[in-house]
N, C-alpha and C positions, 0 to 999 in steps of 0.2 A: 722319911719324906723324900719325894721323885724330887730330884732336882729341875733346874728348866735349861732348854735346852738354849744353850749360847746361839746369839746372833750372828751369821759372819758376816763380815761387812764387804761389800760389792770391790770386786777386783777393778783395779783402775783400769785394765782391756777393756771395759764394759761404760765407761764412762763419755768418751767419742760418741759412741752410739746413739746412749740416752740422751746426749745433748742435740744429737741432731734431731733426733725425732720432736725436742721438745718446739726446738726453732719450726721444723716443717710446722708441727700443726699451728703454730704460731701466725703461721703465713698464709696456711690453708681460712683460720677465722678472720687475718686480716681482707684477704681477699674474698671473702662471702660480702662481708660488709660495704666492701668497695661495691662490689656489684650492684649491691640492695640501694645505696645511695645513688650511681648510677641509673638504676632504674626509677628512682622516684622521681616522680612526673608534679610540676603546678603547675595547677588551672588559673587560669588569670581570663577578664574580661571585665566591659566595661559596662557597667550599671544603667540603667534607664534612667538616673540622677546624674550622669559622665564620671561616675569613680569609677579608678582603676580598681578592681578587687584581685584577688587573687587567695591561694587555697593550696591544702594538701586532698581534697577531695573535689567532685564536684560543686558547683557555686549555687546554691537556691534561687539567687536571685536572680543568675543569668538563665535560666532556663529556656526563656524569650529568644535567647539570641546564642551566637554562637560563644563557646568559650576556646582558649587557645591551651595548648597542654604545652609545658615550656622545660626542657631541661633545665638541671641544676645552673649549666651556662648562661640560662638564657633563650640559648636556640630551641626555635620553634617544634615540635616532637608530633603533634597531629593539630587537629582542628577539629571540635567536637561541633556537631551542628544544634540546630536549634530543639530542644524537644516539642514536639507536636503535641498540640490540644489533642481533644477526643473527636471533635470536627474535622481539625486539622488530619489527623492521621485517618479517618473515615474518608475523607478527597481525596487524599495517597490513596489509601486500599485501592478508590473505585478506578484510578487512573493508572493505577499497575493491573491491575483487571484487568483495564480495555486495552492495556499493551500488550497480555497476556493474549485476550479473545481475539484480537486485529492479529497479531504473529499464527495464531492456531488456523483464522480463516484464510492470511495468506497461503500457509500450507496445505492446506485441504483443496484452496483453487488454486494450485498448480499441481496438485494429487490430481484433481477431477481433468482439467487439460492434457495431462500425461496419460490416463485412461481412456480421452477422447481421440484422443491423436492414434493410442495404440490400438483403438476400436475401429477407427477411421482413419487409414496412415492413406485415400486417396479421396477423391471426390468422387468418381466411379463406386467406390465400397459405400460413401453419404448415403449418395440416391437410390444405388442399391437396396439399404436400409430403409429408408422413406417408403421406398412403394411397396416393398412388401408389409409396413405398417401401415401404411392405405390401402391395399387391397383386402386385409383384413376386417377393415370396417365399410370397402364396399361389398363383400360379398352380404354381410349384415345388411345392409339395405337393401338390395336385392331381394334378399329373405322377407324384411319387412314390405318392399310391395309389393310381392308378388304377394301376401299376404292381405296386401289390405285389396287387390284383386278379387281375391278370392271372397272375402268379406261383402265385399259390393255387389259380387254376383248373388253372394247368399241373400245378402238384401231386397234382391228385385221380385220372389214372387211372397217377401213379408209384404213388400209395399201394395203390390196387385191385389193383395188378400185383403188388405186395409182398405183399401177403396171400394168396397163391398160397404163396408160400416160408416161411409160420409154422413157426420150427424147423430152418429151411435158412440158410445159406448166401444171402443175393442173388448173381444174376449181376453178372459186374462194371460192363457195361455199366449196368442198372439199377442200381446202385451208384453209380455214377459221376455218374450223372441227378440219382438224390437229392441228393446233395452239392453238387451244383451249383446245385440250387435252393433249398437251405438257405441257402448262402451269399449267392445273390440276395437273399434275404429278408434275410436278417442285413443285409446293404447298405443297403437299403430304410427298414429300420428305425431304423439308424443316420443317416440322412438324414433322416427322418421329424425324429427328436430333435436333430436340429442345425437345421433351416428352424422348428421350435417355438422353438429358444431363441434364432435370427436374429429372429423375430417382436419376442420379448419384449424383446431390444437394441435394437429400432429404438420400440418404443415408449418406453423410459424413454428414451431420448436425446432424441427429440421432445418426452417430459414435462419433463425439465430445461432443456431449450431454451426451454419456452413459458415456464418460469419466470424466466427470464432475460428472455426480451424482455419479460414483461409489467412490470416492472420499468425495463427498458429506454424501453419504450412510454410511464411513467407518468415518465419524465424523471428515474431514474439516469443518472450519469456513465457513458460506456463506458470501461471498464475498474476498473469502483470494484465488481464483483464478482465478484472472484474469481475463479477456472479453473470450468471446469463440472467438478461434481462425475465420478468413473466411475461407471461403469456397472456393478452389479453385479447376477449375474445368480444364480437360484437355481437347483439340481439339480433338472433334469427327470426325472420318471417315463417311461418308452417306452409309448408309445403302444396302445391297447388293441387298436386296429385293425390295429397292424404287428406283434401276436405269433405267435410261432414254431410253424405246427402239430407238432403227433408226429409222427413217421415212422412 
């Protein structure tokens, strides 16, 4: 039968050692604990009845109101605030929203300012700009009456043909004539009052514009005013030159 093998027992060299290490971790788990105590926090606050309550968690009943988070000391560690209804936090959303969407449109109008200044760095380049977009929409009118000219003439020997037939009936064909160039005309004329009321839009937009840059120009903030106002436009009378002759 194998004998067993004898035990040696630990050299006293080795003893120093082990006893340090024992003390270290000894000190290592005292100071976890310290820490863990250190960090724990009560909540304390006062009741909707005036008790002082207090807690290793948060409080149910303070929920309403704020609770105070208190070191082991005593001293104060944060300030929890109130929890929000569903109301409550629905009014938050909408008014961090609109701090959101007001901060986005300040930056956008001093984006659009700063591309209007770099579009228009004089008053010279403004006006420049303006009448070459009004001459665009006069050369269109132009077009159109020389157009409804041309119509009017066409008119004159439908009408002479028609007075043949005072008391008749028109043929249909000459029927057919007139009507076709009543309606040109009506066209004409409706184009006429819309390139007048194009005119009148591109001029107040220009005149808003230049009030803005001159402003701009004399060293306002870009974006410290405001959206350019609209444009509003007033009912035009039709034009004297595009009325409807008699048949």
């Amino acid at each position: 039968m194998a004998a067993h093998a004898a035990v040696r027992p630990l050299s006293p060299a080795f003893l120093p050692a082990l006893l340090a290490a024992a003390l270290g971790l000894a000190g290592m788990q005292g100071a976890v604990a310290a820490a863990a105590a250190a960090s724990a926090a009560i909540y304390s606050c006062v009741d909707d009845k005036g008790r002082q309550v207090t807690a290793d968690r948060p409080i149910a009943e303070c929920t309403n109101r704020e609770q105070r988070l208190l070191n082991r000391d005593g001293s104060v560690r944060a300030v929890q605030p109130p929890t929000l209804t569903a109301e409550e936090r629905a009014d938050k959303e909408a008014r961090d929203r609109a701090v959101v969407e007001a901060r986005a449109a300040q930056a956008d109008a001093g984006r659009r300012d700063r591309n209007l200044m770099a579009r228009y760095p004089t008053e010279v380049a403004h006006n420049r700009s303006r009448e070459a977009a009004l001459d665009t929409v006069r050369l269109a009118i132009k077009s159109t009456e020389q157009r409804l000219r041309d119509l009017s003439a066409e008119r004159k020997p439908l009408q002479t043909e028609s007075e043949f037939y005072v008391g008749k009936a028109l043929p249909g064909k000459l029927r057919a004539a007139i009507d076709a160039n009543d309606a040109a005309i009506e066209a004409q004329r409706s184009s006429v009052g819309n390139q007048a009321a194009e005119l009148e839009r591109i001029n107040r937009l220009y005149d808003a514009e230049l009030v803005r840059l001159r402003a701009l120009w004399q060293g306002a903030p870009a974006g410290s005013l405001g959206p350019l106002p609209p444009v509003q436009l007033k009912p035009l009378a039709a034009s004297a030159s595009a009325a409807k002759p008699a048949p």
